[in-house]
N, C-alpha and C positions, 0 to 999 in steps of 0.2 A: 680684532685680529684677523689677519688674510690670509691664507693658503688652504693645505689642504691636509686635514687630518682623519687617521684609519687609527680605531680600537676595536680590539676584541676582546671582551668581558666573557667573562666564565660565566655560569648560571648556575646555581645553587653549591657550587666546587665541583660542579660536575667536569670531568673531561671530554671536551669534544674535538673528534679529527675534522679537519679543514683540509677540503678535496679542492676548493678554490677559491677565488674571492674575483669581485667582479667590481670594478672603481669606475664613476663618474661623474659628473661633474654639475654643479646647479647653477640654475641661472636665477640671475633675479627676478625682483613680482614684477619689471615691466618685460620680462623672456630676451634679457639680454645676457649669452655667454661670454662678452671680453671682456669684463671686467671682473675683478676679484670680487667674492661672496664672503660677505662679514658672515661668522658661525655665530651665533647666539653663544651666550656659557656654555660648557657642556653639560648636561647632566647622563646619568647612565639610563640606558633607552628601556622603555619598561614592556614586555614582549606580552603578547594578547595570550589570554590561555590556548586556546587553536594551535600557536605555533609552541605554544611549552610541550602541547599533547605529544606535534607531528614529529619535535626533536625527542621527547623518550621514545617514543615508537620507533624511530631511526638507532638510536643508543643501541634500543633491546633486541632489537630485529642484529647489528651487529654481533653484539656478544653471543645468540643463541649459534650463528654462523657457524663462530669459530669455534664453538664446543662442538658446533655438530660434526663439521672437520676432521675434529680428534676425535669424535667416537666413530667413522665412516674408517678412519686407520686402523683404527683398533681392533673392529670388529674385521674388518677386510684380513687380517694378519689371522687371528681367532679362526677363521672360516680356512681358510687354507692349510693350517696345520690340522683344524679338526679333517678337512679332506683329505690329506694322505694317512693321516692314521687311521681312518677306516679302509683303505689300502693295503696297508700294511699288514702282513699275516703273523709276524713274529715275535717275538718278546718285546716289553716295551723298551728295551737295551737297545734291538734292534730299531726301535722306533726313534728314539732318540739321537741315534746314528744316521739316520736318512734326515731327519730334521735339523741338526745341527750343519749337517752337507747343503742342506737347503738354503742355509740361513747365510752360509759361508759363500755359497754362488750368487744369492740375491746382493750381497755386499761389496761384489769382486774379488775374494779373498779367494775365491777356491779356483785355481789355475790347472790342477792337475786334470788330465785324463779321464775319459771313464774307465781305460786299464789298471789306473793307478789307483782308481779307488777301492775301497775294500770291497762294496756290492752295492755296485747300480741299480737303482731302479728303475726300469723302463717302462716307459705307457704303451699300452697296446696299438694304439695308434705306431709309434715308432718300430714294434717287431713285424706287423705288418707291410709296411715298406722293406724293413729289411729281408722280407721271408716272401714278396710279390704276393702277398695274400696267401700265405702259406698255400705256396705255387707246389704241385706236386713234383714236377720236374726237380723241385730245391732239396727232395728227400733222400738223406742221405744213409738211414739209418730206421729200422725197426727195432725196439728193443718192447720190456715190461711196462714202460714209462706213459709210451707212447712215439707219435714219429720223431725223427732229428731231420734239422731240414740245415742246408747251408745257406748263412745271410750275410749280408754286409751293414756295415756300421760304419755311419758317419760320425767322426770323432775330430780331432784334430786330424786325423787322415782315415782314411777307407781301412776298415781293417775287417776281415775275414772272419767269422764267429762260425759255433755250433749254436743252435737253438732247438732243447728239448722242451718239448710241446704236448702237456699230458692228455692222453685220452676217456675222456668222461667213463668210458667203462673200463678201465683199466682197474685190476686190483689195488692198484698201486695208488697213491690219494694225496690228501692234504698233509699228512703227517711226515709220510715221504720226503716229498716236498718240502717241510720246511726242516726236517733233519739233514737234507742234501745243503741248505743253507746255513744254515748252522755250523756244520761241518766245513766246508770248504770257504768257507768267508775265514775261518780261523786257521786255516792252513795252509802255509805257502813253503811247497817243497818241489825240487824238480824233477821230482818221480809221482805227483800228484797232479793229474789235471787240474787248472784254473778255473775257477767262478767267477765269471765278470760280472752277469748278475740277474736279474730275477723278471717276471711280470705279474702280477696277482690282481686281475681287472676284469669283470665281467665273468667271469664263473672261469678264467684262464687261467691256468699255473704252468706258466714258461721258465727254464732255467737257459741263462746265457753262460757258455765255456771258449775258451777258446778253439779253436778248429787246428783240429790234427791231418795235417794232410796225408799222411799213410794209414788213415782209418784202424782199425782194430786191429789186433793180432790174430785172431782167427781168420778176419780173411787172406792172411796169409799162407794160413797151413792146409788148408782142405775146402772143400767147396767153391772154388774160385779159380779164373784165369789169371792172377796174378803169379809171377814165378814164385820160383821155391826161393825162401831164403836162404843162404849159405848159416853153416852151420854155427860158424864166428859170432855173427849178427845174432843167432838165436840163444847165445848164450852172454852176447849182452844186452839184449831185450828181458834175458831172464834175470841179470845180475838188479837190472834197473829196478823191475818190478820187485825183487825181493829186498830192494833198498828201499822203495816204498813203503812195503809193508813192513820192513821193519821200523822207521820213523813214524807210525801210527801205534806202534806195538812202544815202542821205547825213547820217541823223540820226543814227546809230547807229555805236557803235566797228566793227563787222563788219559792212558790209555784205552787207546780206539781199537774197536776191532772192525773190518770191513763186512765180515759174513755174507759174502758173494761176489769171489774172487773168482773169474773164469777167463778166457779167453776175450769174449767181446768187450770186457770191462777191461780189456787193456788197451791202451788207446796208443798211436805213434805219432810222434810229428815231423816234421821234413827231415832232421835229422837221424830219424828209426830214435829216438829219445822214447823210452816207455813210460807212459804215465798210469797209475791207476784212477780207474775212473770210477761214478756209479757209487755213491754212501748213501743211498735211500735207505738202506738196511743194518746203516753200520748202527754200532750200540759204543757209548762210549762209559767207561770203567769207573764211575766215582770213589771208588773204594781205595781203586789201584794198588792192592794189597800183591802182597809175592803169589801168594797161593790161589788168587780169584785170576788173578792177570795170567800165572801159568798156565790153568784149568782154559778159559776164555779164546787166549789167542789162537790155542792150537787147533782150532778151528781152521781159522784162517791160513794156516801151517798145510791143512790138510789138502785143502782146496789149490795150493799154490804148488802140492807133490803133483797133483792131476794136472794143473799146467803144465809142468814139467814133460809127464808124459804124453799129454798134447803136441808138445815142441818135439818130443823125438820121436813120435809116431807117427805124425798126420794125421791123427783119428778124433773121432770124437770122445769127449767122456763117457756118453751113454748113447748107444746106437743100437736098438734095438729089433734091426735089419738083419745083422749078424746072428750068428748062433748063440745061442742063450748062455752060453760060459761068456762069451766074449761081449757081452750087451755093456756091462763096465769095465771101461779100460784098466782102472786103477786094479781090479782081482783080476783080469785077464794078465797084466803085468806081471802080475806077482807068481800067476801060475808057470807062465812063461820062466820067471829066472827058477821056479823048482824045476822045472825040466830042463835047464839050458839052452832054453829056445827065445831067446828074450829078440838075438839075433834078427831073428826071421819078424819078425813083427815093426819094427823103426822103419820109418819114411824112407820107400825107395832111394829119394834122391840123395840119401845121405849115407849109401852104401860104399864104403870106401874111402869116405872124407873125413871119417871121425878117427883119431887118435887112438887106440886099444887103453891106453892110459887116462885118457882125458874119459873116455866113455865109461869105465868103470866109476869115476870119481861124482860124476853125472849120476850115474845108477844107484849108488849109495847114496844120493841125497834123497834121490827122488824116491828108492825106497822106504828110508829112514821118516817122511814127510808124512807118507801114505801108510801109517802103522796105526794098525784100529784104536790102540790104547793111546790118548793124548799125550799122559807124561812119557811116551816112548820118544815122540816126537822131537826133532830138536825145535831151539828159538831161530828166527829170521833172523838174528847176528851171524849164527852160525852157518844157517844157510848161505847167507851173502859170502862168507868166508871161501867156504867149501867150494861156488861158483865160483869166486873169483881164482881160487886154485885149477879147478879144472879148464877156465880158459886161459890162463898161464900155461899149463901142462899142454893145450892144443897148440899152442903157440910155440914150444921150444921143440916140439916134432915137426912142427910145417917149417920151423926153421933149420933143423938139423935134414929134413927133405932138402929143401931148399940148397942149401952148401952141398949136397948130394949131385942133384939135379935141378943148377940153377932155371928157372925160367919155364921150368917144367909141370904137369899136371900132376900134383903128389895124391898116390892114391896108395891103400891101408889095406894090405891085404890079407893082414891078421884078423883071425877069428875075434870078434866082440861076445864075450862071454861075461858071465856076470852069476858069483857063487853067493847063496844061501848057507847061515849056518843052522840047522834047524833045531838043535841042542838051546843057541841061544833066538831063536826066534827072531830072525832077520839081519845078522852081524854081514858084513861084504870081508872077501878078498880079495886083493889088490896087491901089485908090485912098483905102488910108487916110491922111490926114491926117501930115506927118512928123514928130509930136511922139512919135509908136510907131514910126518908124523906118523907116516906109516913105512914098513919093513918087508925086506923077504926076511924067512926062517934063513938063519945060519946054518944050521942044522940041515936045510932042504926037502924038511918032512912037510913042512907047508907055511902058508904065511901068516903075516898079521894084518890087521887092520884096526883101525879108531873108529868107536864107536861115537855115537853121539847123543848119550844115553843124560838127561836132561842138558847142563851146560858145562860136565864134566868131561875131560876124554879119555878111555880106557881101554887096552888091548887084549885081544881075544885072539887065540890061534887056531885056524882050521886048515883042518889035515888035509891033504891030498889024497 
């Protein structure tokens, strides 16, 4: 037979890959190539041990490869998740939730935002760019926490953050920290500052918010060159915040309470929009029984009367510069309306621009807020109510100004008084109109007014 013939025999059933094969050609025993080479029979070629050895040792050296491969994945994937879960400071829920965000970005699957997500985690590498090494010039803010610096974040576009940055000696710690987390990753309201999201890396605990461009409320009222706010805006700066706290008090399965509601914890942003800020302290209500959640809130109730009188003072809550009667605003206030001098004490700049009507309906909340007994207190429903009536009420005077003297400065040159019923331990009189629920005496001998005596409303008359 002449040509030319290629077999490949298997060896013991073994499977072997063929990387190549390399063909040529024999001559015969006088070393002439042009002529065809008779093949002998064939028989099947019987291979020296040497080469049986070098082909398992190729076999086995393959197989271990590709195991090793798949354990070099395995463990690579292993080692990555164990590294951010020792990152991680919070429940394993919360750990879970940054792992599966991980797993969803390694995949392509996760396109959103780091706005969009519920709470980012950032490496401290990345807040130090955004913060120039936590430049001091970027400080924007002293608080208990530690400093606030302002950064930028690279996202899908530059966006403008808060970055709180706690202070190793701060009272304030880990716990804080991750209660503030806890809390605001679960709540998204537009009377609540945002949590974008966190750093917990090298002994750092960063919290990322969004940035409020008109910074706090207090630096609005006192100690600052910023102007005064007109008195409109201060009353829906105050409507917002008490919308807040009321959706922590009643919008939410578990009742939250904030327990450190003040002035610098209100935060603004471009639109004067009020957010509350600052839960390292809040406690939230697992019970959320009627009588625990009553008892609880009115805390927060209290705290948000002394805002109140913040906003129509200018003062501080505790200022112990002053005379020793006057060192707390909130009894200073109170003495003030027993003597009818409540007057004399409100923010210069708001002498004349307040409605006599609107300012009563103001002063009854904020006394009703500021009552030593809790159950005296009302709920933040009601307070929101009550604001939203007295900015109504400023609003149908600056317009009945207004058709007066259009285009004009309307200024109030009625006495702002504000009566105590002392029979019943803090009842207000008032001459609003009774479409809001309050009356003049028909009679003339004196008025009425609504109480807000838990969530009930009831009329009480004091005499003139």
């Amino acid at each position: 037979m002449h040509g030319t013939f290629i077999s490949l025999v298997p060896i013991n059933n073994s499977d072997v890959i063929l990387n190549g094969i390399e063909v040529f050609k024999l001559s015969d025993r006088d070393g002439n190539l042009a002529k065809p080479y008779s093949l002998p029979a064939f028989h099947p070629p019987k291979f020296k041990t040497t080469k049986r050895i070098f082909i398992a040792i190729g076999f086995g050296t393959g197989i271990f490869a590709r195991f090793s491969l798949i354990a070099c994945v395995v463990f690579g994937k292993r080692r990555k998740t164990k590294r951010y879960a020792s990152n991680c400071p919070l429940s394993s829920c919360w750990c879970w939730f940054r792992l599966n965000s991980y797993k969803r970005k390694q995949t392509g699957k996760m396109t959103s935002s780091i706005r969009k997500e519920q709470c980012h985690h950032f490496s401290l590498a990345e807040i130090k760019i955004a913060t120039n090494n936590f430049h001091e010039d970027l400080i924007i803010g002293l608080g208990g926490f530690g400093n606030v610096y302002k950064g930028q974040i690279d996202d899908e576009e530059t966006m403008t953050v808060a970055i709180k940055r706690l202070n190793p000696e701060s009272r304030q710690g880990a716990h804080e920290f991750r209660t503030e987390i806890e809390m605001l990753s679960q709540l998204r309201y537009i009377h609540l500052v945002s949590l974008i999201g966190y750093c917990n890396e090298k002994g750092e605990m960063i919290l990322v918010y969004d940035y409020m461009t008109n910074g706090t409320l207090r630096e609005h009222l006192y100690d600052t060159n910023n102007d005064p706010l007109p008195w409109k805006k201060r009353l829906d700066i105050c409507i917002g915040v008490a919308q807040g706290l009321h959706y922590l008090h009643r919008g939410v399965k578990h009742t939250i309470i904030h327990r450190d509601m003040k002035t610098t914890n209100i935060l603004l942003d471009e639109k004067w929009v009020a957010k509350v800020s600052d839960f390292g302290l809040s406690k939230m209500d697992q019970n959320n029984t009627a009588v625990s959640t009553m008892v609880k809130d009115k805390s927060d109730v209290y705290s948000f009367g002394v805002v109140l009188l913040e906003v129509l003072c200018a003062r501080k809550a505790l200022n112990q510069k002053l005379e020793e009667e006057e060192w707390n605003l909130a009894h200073w206030a109170r003495k003030c309306n027993e003597r009818g001098t409540i007057s004399e004490i409100i923010d210069p700049y708001l002498k004349g621009k307040i409605a006599p009507v609107c300012f009563k309906v103001f002063m009854q909340i904020a006394e009703s807020c500021t009552r030593d007994q809790g159950i005296q207190r009302p709920t933040m429903g009601d307070v929101v109510e009550k604001l939203k009536l007295a900015l109504e009420l400023q609003e149908n005077a600056d317009a009945e100004k207004e058709s007066i003297n259009t285009g004009g400065e309307h200024i109030y040159l009625d006495t702002l008084s504000f009566c105590i019923d002392a029979a019943n331990d803090g009842l207000w009189a008032t001459n609003v109109h009774n479409e809001h629920g309050m009356t003049s005496d028909s009679t003339g001998t004196g008025l009425t007014c609504s109480s807000f005596e838990m969530d009930s409303i009831t009329s009480h008359k004091i005499f003139s």
